[in-house]
C-alpha positions as CSV (number, residue, x, y, z in Angstrom):
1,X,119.7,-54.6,26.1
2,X,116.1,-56.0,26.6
3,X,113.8,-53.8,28.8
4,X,112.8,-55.3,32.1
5,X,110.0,-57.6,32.7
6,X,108.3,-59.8,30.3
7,X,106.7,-59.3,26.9
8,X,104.8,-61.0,24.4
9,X,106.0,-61.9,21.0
10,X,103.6,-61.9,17.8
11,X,103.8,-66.0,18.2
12,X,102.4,-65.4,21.5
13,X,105.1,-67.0,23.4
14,X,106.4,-65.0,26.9
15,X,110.2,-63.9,26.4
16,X,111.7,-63.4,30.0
17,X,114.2,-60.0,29.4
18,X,117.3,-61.2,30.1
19,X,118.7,-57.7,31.2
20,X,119.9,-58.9,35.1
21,X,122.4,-61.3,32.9
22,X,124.2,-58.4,30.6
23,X,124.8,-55.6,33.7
24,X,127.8,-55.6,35.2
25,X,128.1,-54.6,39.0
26,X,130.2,-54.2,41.6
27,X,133.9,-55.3,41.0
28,X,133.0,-56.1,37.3
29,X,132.0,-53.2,36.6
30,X,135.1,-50.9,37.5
31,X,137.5,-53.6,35.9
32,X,135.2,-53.4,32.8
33,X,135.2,-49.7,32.8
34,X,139.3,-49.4,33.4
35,X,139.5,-51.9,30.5
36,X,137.6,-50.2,28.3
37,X,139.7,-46.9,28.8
38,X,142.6,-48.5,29.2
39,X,142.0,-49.5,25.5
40,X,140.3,-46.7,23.8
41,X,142.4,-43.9,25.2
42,X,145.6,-44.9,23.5
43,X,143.8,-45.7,20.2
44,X,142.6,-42.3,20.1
45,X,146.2,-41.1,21.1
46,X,147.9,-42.6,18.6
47,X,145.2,-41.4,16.0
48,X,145.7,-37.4,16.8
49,X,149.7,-38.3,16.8
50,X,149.0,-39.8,13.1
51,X,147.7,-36.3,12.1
52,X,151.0,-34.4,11.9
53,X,152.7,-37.7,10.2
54,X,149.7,-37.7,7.8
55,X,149.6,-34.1,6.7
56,X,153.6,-34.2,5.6
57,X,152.7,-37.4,3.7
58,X,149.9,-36.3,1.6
59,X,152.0,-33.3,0.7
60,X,154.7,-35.9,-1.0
61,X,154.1,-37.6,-4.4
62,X,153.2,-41.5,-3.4
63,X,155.0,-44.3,-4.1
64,X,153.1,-47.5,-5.4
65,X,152.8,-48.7,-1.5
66,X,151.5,-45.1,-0.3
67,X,148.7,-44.8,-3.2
68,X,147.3,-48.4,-2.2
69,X,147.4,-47.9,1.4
70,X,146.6,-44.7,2.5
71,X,143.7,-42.7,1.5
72,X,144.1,-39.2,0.1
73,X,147.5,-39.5,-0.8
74,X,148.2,-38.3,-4.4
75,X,150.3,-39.4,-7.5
76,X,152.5,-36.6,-9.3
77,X,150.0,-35.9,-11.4
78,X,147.7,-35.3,-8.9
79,X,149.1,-32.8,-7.1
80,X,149.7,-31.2,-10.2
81,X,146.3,-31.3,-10.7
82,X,145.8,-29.3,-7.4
83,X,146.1,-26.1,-9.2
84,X,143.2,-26.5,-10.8
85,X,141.5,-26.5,-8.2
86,X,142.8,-23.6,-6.3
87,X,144.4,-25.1,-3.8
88,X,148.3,-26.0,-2.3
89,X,149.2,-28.8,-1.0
90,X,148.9,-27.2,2.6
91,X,145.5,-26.6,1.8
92,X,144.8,-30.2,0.5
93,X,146.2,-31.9,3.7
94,X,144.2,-29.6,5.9
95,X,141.3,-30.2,4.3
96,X,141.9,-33.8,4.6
97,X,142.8,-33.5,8.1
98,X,139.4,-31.7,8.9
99,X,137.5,-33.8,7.0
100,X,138.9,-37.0,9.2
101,X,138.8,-35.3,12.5
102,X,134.9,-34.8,12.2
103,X,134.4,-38.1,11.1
104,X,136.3,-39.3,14.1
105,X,134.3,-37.0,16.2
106,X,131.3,-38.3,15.1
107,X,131.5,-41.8,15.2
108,X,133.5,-41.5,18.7
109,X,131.2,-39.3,20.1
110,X,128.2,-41.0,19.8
111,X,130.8,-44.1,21.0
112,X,131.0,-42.1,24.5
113,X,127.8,-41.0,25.1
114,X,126.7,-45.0,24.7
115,X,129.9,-45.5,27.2
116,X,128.6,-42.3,29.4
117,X,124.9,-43.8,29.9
118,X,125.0,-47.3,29.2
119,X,128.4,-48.8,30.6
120,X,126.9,-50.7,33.5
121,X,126.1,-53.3,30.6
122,X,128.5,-55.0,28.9
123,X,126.9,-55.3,25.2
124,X,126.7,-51.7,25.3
125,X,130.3,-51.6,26.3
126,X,131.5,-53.4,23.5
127,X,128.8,-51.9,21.2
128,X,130.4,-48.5,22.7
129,X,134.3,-49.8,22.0
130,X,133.3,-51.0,18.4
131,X,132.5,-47.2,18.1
132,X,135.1,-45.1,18.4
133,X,137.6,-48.0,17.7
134,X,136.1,-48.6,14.5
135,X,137.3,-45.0,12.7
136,X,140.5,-44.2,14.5
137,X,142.1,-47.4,13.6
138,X,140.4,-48.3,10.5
139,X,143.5,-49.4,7.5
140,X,144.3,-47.0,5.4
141,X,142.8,-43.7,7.4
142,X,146.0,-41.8,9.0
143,X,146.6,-43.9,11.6
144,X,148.0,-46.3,8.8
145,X,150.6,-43.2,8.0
146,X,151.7,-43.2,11.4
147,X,152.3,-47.1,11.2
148,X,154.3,-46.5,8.0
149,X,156.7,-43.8,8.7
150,X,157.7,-45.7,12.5
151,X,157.4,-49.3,12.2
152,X,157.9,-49.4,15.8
153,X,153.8,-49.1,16.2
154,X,153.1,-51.5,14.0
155,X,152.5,-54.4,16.5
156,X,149.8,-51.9,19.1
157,X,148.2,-50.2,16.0
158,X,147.4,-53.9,14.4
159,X,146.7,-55.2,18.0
160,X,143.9,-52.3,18.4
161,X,142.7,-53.0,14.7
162,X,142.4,-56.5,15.8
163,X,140.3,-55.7,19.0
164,X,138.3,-53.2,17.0
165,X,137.1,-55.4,13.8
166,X,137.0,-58.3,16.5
167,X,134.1,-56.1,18.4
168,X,132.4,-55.3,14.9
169,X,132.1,-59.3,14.4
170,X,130.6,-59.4,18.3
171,X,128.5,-56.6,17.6
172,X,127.1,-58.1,14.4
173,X,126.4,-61.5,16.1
174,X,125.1,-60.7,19.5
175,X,123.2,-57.2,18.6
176,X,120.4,-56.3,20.4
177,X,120.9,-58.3,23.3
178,X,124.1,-59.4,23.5
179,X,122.7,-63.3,23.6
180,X,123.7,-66.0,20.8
181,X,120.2,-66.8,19.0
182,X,120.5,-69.6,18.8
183,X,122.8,-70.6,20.5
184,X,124.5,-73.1,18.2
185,X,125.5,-70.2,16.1
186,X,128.2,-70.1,18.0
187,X,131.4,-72.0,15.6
188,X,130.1,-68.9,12.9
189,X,131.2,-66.7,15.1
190,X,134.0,-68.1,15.5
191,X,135.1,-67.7,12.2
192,X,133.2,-64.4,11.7
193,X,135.9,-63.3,14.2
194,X,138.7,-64.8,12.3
195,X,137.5,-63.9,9.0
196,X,137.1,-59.9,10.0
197,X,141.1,-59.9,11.6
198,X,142.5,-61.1,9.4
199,X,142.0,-58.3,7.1
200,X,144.0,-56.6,9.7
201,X,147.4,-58.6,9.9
202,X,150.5,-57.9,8.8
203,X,151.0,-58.8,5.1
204,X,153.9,-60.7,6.0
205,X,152.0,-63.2,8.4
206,X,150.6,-66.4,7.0
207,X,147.2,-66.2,8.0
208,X,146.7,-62.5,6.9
209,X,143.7,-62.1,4.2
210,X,146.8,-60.9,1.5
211,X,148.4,-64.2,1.8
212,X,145.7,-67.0,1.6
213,X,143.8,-68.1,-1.4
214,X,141.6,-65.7,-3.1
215,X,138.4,-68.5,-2.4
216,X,139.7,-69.5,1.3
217,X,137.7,-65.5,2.5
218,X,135.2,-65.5,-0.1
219,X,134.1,-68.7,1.3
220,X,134.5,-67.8,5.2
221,X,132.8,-64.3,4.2
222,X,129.9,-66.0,2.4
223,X,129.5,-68.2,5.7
224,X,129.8,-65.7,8.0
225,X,127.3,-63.4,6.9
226,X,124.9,-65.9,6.3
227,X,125.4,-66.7,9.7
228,X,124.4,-63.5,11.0
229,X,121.5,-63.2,8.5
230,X,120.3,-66.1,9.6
231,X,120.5,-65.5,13.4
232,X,119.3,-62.0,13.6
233,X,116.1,-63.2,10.7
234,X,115.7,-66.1,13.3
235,X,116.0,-63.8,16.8
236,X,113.3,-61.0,14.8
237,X,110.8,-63.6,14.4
238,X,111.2,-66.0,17.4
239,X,112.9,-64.4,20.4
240,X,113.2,-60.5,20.1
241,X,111.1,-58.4,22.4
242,X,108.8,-55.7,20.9
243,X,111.2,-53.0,21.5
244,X,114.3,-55.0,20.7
245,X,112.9,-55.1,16.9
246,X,112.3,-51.4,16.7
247,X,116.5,-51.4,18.0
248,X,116.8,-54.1,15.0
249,X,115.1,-51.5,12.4
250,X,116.9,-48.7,13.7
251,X,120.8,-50.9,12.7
252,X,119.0,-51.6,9.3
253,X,117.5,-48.4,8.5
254,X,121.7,-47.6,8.8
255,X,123.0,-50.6,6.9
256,X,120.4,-50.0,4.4
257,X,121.6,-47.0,3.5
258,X,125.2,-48.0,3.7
259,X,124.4,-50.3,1.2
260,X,122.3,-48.5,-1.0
261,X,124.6,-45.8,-1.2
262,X,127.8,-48.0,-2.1
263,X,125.4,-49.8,-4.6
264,X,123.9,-46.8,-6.4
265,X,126.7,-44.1,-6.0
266,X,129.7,-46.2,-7.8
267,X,127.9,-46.7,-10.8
268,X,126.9,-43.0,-11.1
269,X,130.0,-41.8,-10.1
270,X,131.9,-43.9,-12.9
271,X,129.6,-42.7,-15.3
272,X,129.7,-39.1,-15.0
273,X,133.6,-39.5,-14.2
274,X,135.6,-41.9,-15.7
275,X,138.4,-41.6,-14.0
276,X,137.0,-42.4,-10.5
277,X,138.4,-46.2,-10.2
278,X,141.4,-45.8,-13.3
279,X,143.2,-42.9,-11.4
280,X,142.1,-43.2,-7.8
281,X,145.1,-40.8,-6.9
282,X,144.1,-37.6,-8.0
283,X,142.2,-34.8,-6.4
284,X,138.6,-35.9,-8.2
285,X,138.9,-39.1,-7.2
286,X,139.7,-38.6,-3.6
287,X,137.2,-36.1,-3.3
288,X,134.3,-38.1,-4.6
289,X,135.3,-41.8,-2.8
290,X,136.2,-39.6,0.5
291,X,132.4,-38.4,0.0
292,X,131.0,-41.6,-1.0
293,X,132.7,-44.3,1.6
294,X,132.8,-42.6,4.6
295,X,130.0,-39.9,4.6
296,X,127.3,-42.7,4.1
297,X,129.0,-44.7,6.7
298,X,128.0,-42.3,9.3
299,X,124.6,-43.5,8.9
300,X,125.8,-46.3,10.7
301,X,127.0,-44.6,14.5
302,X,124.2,-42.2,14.4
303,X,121.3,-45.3,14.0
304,X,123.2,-47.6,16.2
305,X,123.5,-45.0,18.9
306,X,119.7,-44.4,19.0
307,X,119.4,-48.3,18.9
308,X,121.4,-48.7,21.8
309,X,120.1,-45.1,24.0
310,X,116.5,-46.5,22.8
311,X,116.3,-43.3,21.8
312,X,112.7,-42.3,20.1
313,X,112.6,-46.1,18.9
314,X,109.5,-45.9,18.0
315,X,109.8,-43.1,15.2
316,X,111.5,-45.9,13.3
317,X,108.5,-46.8,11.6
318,X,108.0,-43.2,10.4
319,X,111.6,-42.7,8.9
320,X,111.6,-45.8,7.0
321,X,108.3,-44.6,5.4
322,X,109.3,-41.2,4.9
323,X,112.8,-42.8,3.3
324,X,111.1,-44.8,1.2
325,X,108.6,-42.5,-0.3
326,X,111.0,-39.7,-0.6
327,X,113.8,-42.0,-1.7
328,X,111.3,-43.4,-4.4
329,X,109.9,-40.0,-5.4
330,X,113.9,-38.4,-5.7
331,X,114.7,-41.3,-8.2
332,X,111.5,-40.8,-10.2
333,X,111.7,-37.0,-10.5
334,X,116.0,-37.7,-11.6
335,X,114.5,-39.7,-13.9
336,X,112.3,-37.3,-15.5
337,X,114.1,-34.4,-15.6
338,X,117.1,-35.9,-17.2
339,X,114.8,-37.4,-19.5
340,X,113.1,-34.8,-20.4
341,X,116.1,-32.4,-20.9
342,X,117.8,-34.9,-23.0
343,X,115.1,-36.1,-25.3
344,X,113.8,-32.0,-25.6
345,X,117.7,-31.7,-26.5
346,X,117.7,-33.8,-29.3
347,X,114.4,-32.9,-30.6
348,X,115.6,-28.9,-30.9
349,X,118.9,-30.5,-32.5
350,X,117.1,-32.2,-35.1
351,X,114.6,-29.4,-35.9
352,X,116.3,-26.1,-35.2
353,X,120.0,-27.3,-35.5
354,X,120.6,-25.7,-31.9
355,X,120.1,-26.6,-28.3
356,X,117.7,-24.3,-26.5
357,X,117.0,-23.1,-23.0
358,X,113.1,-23.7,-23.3
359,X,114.3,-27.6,-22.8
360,X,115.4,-26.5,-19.2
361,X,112.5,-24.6,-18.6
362,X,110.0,-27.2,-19.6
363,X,112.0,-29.9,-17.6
364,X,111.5,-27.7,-14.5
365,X,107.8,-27.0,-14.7
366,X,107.3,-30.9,-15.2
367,X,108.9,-31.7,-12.0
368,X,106.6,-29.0,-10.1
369,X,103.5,-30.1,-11.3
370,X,104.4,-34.1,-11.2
371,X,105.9,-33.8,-7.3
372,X,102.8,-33.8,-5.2
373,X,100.4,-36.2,-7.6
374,X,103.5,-38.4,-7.7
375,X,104.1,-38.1,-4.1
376,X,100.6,-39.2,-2.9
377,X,100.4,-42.3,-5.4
378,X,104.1,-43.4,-4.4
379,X,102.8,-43.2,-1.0
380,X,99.4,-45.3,-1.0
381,X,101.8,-48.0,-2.8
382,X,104.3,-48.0,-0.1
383,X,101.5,-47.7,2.4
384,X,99.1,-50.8,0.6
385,X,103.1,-52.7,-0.1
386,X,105.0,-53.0,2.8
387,X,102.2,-51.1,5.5
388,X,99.4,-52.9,4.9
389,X,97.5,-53.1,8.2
390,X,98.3,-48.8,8.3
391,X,96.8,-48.7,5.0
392,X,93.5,-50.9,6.0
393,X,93.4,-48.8,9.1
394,X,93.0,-45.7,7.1
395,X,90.6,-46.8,4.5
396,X,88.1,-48.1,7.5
397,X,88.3,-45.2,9.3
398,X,87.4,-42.7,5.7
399,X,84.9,-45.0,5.5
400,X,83.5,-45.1,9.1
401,X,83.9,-41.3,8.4
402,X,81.7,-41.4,5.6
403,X,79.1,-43.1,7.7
404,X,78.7,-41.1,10.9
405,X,77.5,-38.0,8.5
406,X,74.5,-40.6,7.1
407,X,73.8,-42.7,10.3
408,X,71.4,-41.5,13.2
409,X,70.7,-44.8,14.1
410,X,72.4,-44.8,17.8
411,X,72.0,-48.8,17.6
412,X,74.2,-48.9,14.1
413,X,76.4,-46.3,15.2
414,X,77.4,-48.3,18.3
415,X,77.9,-51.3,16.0
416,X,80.0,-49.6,13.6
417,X,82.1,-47.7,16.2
418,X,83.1,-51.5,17.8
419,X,83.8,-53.0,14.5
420,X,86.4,-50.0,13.4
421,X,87.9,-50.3,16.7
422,X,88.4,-53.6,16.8
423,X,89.6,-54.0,13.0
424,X,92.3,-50.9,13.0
425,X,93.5,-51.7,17.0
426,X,92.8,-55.0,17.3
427,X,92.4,-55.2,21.2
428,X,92.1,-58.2,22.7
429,X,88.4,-57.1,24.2
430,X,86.4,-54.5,23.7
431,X,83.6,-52.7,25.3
432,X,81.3,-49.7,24.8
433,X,79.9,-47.4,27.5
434,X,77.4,-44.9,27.1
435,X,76.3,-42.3,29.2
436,X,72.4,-42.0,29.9
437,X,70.6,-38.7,28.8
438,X,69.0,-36.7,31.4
439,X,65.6,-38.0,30.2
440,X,66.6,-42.0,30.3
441,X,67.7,-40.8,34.1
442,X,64.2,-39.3,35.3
């Protein structure tokens, strides 16, 4: 995935692009092609003749194997519970069913347009297949009703989920270029790629995750994405290209947000319903995990697709900032507000004996007038923090600024002008030209 030629890296060492060695030509390339079909076509056929399978199942009160297995699938007291909410069980399963279909359209999608304009190289073939494998055979969506109700696809819906978790492990190990870095990485992937399929075999099989020691994958797990921490930590700082760290920034900027989201949205969830992890099989639960899991997961498709398209890689830089800031500022402000309407809550409780409206009112204007002072000094931290050479860049030029409205000196002008340009640009030369007045020219 490099781009061709050479570049330099910050240590100042040439890195050769390597992208003659991952294209595929020729022969190669229409067997690669026809394989990759030949693989994704069924998956996605088996995962639109799940739907049907899956919409009479959710309709049925779940049995103890059901409720662990299959998501959105509902207890009896559940679909009691559906008349609270308006709805039939008809209603319920097509919601469900909608609400899978897009996410499969999504993440396969952006799968096919990868395959559509980069299949002549083979990381972005198997970046492509990881894709739009990835959702339609994921455990527990409806494919897994489909494998429940006819046992007969048991062994080509586990092979698929094989293939696909095996290409997430490639993925995670090879990305951007599809090279080991280093090289001697090579036994953890080894067991990266054991480790992640065996999460898909068949409970009764020896070596499935169900049946081994609860330490045995914690252990593999802990190595394997270690592993991949430390090779793509190692391949940022020693090998990558200039553009192959933007593609870097653009995965995390997606993984980021994966795991901020699973990290921050739990908790809150469990707080304000307490029922979300005790009674995971009744309509509030499902409809809260269903928009926690996999709505931040599509972060993931939509980042590694630009990664992979090098599709306006270099706005990277500007979305993290924005991310942070506005992520920073939105927890700040929640903060506040809640703050202030519970502690103005309490204090007309205490002194009036009744809650008042006033609190909400109060709360409100706060927010206003805190949101742009708050915004600016959130940003010069995140600029002066993690965007330091931006930030010196800006100060220089205010102050270069601030000096062309005092300075006639042509002389100290000229001096000044080289020493901002070569402190915010840092060229490796520079050089000043100026053109001669008509009076120098006589």
């Amino acid at each position: 995935m490099n781009v061709t030629g050479t570049e330099r890296t910050s240590r100042g060492r040439s890195v050769a692009s390597t992208d003659g060695k991952t294209r595929l030509t020729g022969t190669r390339l229409v067997i690669a092609r026809v394989v990759w079909l030949t693989l994704v076509l069924p998956s996605i056929g088996l995962f639109i003749a799940s739907l049907p399978v899956y919409y009479r199942l959710v309709q049925r009160a779940c049995d103890p194997a059901t409720c662990n297995n299959i998501a959105g699938t509902l207890n009896a007291k559940g679909l009691q519970e559906l008349h609270s909410f308006s709805l039939s069980t008809g209603s319920y399963a097509i919601l469900l069913i909608i609400f899978f279909i897009i996410q499969a359209a999504i993440w396969d999608g952006v799968g096919f347009l990868v395959f559509w304009r980069r299949s002549d190289e083979w990381f972005a073939l198997v970046t492509a297949f990881f894709l739009v494998m990835f959702n339609t055979t994921y455990p527990g969506f409806p494919i897994s009703a489909l494998q429940l109700t006819f046992p007969a696809f048991t062994v080509p819906i586990t092979f698929l989920s094989i293939l696909a978790l095996a290409s997430l492990a490639l993925f995670l190990m090879l990305f951007p270029n599809g090279r080991l870095v280093p090289r001697w990485v090579w036994p953890f992937l080894v067991i990266l790629i054991l480790n992640t399929i065996s999460t898909a075999l068949l409970p009764l099989l020896p070596f499935g995750s169900n049946n081994l020691p609860a330490w045995i994958p914690g252990v593999l797990t802990f190595i394997a994405y270690g592993a991949i921490l430390f090779s793509q930590i190692y391949r940022y700082l020693r090998v990558s290209t200039r553009v192959e760290r933007q593609q870097t920034k653009w995965v995390i900027f997606g993984i980021f947000i994966v795991i901020i989201g699973l990290v921050l949205l739990n908790p809150i969830f469990n707080f304000f319903f307490p029922t979300y992890s005790s009674q995971p099989n009744i309509p509030s639960s499902v409809f809260i995990s269903l928009l926690n899991y996999p709505v931040i997961l599509l972060s993931l498709p939509i980042t590694i697709g630009i990664a992979i398209l090098r599709s306006r890689l270099y706005n990277i830089d500007v979305v993290i900032n924005r991310a942070l800031v506005y992520g920073t500022l939105t927890l700040l402000l929640g903060l506040v507000y809640f703050g202030l309407i519970f502690g103005s809550q309490f204090l007309f409780q205490n002194m009036f004996h009744q809650t008042s409206a006033i609190a909400l009112v109060i709360s409100t204007l706060a927010i206003a007038t805190l949101f742009q002072p708050l915004r600016r000094r959130i940003q010069r931290f995140i600029d002066k923090r993690f965007y330091r050479r931006k930030y010196d860049a800006t100060r220089t030029l205010a102050a270069f600024s601030a000096t062309l409205r005092s300075e006639v000196d042509l002389n100290q002008l000229h001096e000044h002008l080289l020493a901002v340009v070569e402190e915010t640009m840092q060229p490796a030369h520079v050089s000043l030209w100026l053109r001669p007045t008509q009076q120098a020219r006589s």
